[in-house]
N, C-alpha and C positions, 0 to 999 in steps of 0.2 A: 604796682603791676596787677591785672587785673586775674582774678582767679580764672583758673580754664572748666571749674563748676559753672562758670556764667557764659560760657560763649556757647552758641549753638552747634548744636551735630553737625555734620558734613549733609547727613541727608533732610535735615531740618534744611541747610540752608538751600539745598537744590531745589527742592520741593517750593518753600518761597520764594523762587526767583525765577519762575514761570512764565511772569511778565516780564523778564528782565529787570528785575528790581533787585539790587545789592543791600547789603546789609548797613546799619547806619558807622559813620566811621569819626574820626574826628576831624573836625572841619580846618583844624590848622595843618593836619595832616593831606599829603597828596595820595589821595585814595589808586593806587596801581591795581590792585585786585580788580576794583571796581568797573576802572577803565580796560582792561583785557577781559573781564567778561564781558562787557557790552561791546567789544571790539569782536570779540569772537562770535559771541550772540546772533551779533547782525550782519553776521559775514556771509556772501551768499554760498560760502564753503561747509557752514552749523548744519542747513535745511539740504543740499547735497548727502553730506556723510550722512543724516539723519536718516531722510530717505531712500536711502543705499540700504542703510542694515535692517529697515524695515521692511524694503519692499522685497531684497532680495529672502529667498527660504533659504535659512542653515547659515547665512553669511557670517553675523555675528563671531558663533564660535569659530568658523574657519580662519578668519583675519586674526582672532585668539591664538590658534594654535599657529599661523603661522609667525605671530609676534614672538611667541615662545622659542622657537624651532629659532630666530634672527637672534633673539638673548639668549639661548643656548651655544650657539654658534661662537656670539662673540665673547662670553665667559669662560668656554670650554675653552676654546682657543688661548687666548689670553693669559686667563688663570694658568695654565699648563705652561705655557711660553716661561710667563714668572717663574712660579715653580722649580722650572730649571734654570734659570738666573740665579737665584738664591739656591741655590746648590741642595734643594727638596725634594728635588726627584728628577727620575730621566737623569742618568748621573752619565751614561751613556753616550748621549743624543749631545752633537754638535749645537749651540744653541745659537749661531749664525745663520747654520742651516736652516733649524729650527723657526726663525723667525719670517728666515725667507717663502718658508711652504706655510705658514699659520698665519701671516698678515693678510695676505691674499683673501682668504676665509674672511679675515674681522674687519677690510674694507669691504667687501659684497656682503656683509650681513647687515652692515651699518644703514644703509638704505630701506634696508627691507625691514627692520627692525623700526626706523621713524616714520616710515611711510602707513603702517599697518598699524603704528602707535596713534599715530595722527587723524587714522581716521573714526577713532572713541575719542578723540580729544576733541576734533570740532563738533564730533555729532552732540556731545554736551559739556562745553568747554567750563560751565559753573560746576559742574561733579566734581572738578579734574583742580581750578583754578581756585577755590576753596578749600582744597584739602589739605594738611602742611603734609600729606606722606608723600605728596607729590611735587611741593616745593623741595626736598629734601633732595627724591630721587633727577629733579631736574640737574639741581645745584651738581650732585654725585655727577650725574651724566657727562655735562658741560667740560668741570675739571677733568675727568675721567678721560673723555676724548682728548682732549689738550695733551694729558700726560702719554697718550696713547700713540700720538702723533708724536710725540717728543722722544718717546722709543724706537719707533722705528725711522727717526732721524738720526739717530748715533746708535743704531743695526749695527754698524762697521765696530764699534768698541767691544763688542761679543767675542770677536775675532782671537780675541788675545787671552794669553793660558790663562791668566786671572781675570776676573772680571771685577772694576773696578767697585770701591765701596758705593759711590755715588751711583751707577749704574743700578746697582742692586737694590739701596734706596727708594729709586725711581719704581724700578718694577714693582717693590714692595708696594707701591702709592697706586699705582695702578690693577693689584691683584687687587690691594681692600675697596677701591674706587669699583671695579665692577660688580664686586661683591655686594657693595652696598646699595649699587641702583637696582642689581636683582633682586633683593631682597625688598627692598622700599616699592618695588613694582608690584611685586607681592601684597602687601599691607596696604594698600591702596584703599583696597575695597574694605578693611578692614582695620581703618582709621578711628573708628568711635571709639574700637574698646581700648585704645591706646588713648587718646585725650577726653574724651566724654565717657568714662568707664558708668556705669551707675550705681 
């Protein structure tokens, strides 16, 4: 396995791939990085978003904060929901109820959270598509939703004085899932000093 002393920065690799040029990979291997950046690269969605956040003044941080305020929304929500599944708080609060007035919240955040992601992700899809804190927080994501939707399909199971073991499980899976794609959203930009320390 090859030491990670020898693989390039994140911003070594952006910086060389100006032209569209990927890094070299092994030829027995089917290079996937390779091909979704040059998928995105040439998308006429890359030169849109690009030209969006440059031409527009102040846009940048705005779609910023409004991605935060969508990840906020859906961890707050969520995480709390948990929370009280696992009998950690809100010891009070119906958690049937509970889910009925917080899911609402972490479907309408879910859009505005990919959408305002989306638009740093094609303006330079080799930043994003080379980084592994972003492989990571995709991976989080994906399951995360899954399990997210698998909760409030058995919403009904909350209902009853105990809440099952499996139940609680689940939500446990789901607290650390959103935790960890907030967190990996975070460290995005600051992937070097995790794999490329110096």
């Amino acid at each position: 396995m090859p030491s990670l002393k020898n693989v390039k920065p994140v911003s070594d690799i952006v910086s060389n791939n100006k032209n569209n040029q990927v890094p070299d990979t092994d030829p027995f291997m089917p290079d996937i990085a390779g091909s979704l950046s040059d998928f995105f690269s040439n998308s006429p969605l890359r030169e849109f978003s690009d030209n969006l956040l440059r031409s527009v003044p102040g846009l940048p941080p705005v779609v910023q904060t409004i991605h935060l305020l969508g990840v906020a929304v859906i961890v707050g929500s969520m995480v709390f929901l948990c929370l009280r599944i696992l009998g950690l708080a809100a010891d009070r609060q119906d958690p049937y109820e509970m889910a009925q007035r917080l899911f609402p919240w972490f479907f309408s955040a879910i859009p505005v959270m990919f959408i305002s992601g989306a638009v740093f992700f094609l303006a330079r899809p080799q930043r994003y598509i080379y980084n592994p804190i972003f492989t990571i927080k995709t991976v989080a994501f994906l399951l995360t939703i899954i399990a997210s939707f698998w909760l409030w399909k058995y919403r009904s199971e909350l209902k009853a004085n105990t809440i099952r073991l499996s139940t609680k499980l689940l939500a446990a899976v789901v607290m650390t899932g959103w935790v960890i794609t907030a967190l990996a959203g975070r460290w995005i930009a600051y992937s070097d000093y995790i794999f490329w320390p110096e």
